[in-house]
N, C-alpha and C positions, 0 to 999 in steps of 0.2 A: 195036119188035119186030124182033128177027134171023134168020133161016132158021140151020141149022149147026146145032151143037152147043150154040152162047145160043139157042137156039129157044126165045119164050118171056119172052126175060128184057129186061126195058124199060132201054135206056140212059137214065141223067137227065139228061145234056146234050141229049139229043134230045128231048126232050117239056116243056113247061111244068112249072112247078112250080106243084103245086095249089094250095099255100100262097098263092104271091102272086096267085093268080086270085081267090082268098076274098076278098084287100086289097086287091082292086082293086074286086070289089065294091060294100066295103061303101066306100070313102073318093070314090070316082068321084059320087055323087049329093051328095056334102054338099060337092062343090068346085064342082059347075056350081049348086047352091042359094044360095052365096056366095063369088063371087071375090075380094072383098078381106077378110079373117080381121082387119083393124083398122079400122074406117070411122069410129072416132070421130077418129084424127088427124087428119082434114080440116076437122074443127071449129075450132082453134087458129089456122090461117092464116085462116080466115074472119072472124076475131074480128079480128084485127092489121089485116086490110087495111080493115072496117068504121072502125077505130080511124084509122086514117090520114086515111081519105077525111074524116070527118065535122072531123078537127082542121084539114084542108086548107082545108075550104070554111069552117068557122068564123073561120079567121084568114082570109080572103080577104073576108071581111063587116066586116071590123075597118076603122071611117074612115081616112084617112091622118093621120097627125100635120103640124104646123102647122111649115114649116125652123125658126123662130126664135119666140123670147118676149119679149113686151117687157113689163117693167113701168113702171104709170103711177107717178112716186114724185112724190108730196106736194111742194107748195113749203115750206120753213118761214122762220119767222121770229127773229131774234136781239136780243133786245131788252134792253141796258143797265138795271140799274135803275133805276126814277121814271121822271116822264114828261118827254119834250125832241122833237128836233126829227128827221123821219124823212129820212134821204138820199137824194138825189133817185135813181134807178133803182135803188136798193139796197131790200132788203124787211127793212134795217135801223134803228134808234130810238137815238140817241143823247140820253143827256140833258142838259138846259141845261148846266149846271154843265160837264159833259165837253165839250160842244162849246163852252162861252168858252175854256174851255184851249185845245182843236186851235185852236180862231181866233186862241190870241195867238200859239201857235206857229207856224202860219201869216204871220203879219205877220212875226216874227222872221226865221224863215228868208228871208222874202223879204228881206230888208235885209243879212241875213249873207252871201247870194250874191252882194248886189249890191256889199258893200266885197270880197268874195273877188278878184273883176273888177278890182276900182280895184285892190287889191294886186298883182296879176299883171299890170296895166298901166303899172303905178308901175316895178315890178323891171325889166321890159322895154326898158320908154324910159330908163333911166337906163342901163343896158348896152349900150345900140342905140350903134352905130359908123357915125357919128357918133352920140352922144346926143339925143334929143327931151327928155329931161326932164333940166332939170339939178338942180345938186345940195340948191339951196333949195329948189324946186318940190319937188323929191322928198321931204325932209323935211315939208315944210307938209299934204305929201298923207298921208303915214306916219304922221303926229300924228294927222291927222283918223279914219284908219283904226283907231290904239288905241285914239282917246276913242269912238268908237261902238261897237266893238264891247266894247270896255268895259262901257259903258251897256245894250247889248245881252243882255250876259253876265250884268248883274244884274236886269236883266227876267226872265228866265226863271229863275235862283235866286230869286226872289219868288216865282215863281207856287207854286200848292198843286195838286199833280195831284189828280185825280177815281181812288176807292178802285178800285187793280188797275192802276192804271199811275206807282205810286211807284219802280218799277224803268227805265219809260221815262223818269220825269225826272232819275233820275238816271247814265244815260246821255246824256241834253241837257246837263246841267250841263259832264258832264266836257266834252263835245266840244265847248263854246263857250268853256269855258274856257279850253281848248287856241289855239285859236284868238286869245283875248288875252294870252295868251304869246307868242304866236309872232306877233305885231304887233305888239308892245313889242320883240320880238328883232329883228326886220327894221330897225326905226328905230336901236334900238341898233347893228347891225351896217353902217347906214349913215355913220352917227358915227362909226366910230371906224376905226384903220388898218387895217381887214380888206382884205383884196382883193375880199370879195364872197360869200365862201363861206359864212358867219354869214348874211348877210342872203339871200340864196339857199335857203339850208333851212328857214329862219321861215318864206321864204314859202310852200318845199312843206310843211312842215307848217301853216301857215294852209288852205290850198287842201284838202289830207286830211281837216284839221277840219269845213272847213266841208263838205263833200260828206257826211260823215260823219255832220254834224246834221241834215241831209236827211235821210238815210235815217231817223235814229230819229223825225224828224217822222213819216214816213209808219208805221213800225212803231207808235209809238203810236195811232196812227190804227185803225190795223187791230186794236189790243189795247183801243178803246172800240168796234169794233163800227162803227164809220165806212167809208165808200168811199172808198178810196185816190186820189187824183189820178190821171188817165187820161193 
């Protein structure tokens, strides 16, 4: 209210407005009745953190695992067929039959290593400056070494391998063979005008063969189920 001439007449920037006094009213009791107008959002983080906790302690109850695994694995056994004789540390059975064979090959090769030696001891001394072996010596030894291993050579074409090692005997055959070639060449190559070079290669291939009928002794060995020489 103004004295003057506005006597009387109400300014409304000076005095409240009724209007919002009503709204305030009626809204001022239902805000101090409930300050938070969404209280179910606090549910959803209660649930996540419950969810956490309980997986925490569940895997923390979990035993530890073991570093390493070992399994126990079974011994077996490999056994040729029929029955024969068992090698000694081996938990293998070889049969009769198969082991008279490894046995006469056995015997053979011992005897084929043993002329290999006299061959490369024959070649040696005959070459040696001055010589230890002269030239009859060395013939009479070179004879001796064709006719055994000769002999030798058809020992082992006799024999009948045991069924599964007819591929090992006929890698024996050829490698003894070899061998009485090239012992008939060494004698030959002594004979005759060579300077030495003929008889020189017989006997690296004698010495090849014979090394080489080793090894398939032993491969057959190992193809009947036998333990190999140590």
């Amino acid at each position: 209210m103004v004295d003057g001439p506005f006597k009387g007449v109400v300014i409304a920037g000076n005095r409240a407005n009724p209007g919002t006094q009503g709204v305030e009213a009626i809204v001022s009791p239902v805000m101090a009745a409930n300050p938070d107008p969404k209280p179910g959002r606090w549910i959803l983080p209660l649930v996540i953190l419950g969810m956490i906790a309980f997986t925490y302690f569940f895997v923390s109850s979990l035993p530890e695992g073991s570093p390493t695994t070992t399994l126990a694995l079974a011994s077996t056994t490999t056994t040729v067929e029929g029955t024969g004789t068992t090698q000694p540390g081996a938990a293998t059975t070889v049969p009769n039959a198969a082991q008279a064979y490894l046995d006469e090959l056995d015997a053979v090769n011992a005897e084929l290593q043993t002329l290999s030696t006299e061959m490369v001891t024959v070649n040696e001394g005959f070459d040696a400056d001055p010589r230890t072996i002269e030239f009859d010596e060395a013939g009479t030894r070179l004879e001796a070494v064709v006719t055994d291993t000769t002999a030798l050579a058809d020992r082992v074409k006799a024999l009948t391998p045991p069924a599964g090692l007819e591929t090992n005997q006929e890698a024996l055959v050829s490698a003894i063979d070899f061998c009485a070639g090239a012992a008939q060449d060494a004698l030959d190559g002594l004979r005759s005008s060579d300077t030495g070079e003929l008889r020189n290669a017989a006997v690296d291939v004698y010495t090849t063969s014979a090394a080489g009928f080793d090894t398939e002794v032993q491969n057959a060995k190992n193809a009947a189920g036998a333990t190999p020489d140590a």
